[in-house]
C-alpha positions in Angstrom: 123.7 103.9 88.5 123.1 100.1 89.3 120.3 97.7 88.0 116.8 98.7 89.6 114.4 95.9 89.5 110.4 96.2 89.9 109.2 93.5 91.5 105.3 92.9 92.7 104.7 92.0 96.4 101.6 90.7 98.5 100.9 91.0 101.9 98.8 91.7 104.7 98.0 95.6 104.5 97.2 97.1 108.0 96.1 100.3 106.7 93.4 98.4 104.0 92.6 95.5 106.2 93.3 93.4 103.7 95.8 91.7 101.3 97.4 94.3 99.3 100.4 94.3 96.2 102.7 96.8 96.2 105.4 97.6 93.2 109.2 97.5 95.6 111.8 99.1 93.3 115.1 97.7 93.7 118.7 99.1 93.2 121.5 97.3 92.5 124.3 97.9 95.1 128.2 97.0 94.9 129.7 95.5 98.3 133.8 96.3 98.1 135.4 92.2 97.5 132.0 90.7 96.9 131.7 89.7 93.4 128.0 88.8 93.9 125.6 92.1 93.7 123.7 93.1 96.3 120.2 94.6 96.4 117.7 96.4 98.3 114.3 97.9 98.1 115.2 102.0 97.1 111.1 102.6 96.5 107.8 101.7 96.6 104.7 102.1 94.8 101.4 101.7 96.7 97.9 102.9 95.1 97.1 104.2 98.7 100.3 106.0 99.8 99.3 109.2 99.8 96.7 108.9 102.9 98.3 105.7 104.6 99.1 107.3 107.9 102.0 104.4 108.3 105.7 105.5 108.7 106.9 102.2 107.0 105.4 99.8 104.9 105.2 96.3 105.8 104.5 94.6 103.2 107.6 96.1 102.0 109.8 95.8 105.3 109.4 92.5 104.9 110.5 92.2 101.5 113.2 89.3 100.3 116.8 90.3 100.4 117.0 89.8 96.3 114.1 90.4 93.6 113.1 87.3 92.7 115.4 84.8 90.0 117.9 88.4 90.2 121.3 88.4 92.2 121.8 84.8 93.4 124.2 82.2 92.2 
């Protein structure tokens, strides 16, 4: 199992109507002949997840590519 990272995000919550944080878990993934790692958001946490009626998140669908200060040269 790779490096997870938990990393706080903002945004503009749809379901709330207002700005919201979520928790976006991160995993550590390998790409075959890349030496730097990869990452991507394997979970969330969200106080309100259990009646949210939204399929995805967006606060985390538009979440940065790397947890922040993890994963870039």
């Amino acid at each position: 199992m790779g490096k997870r990272a938990p990393t706080l995000l903002s945004g503009d919550c749809p379901y709330l109507k207002k700005r919201h944080s979520i928790i976006a878990i991160y995993r550590e993934t390998s790409i075959p002949n890349q030496a730097v790692p990869h990452y991507q958001v394997d979970e969330i946490e969200c106080d309100y997840s259990d009646e949210c009626g939204l399929e995805k998140c967006p606060i985390a669908e538009i979440a940065p590519k790397h947890p922040p200060g993890i994963g870039l040269a």
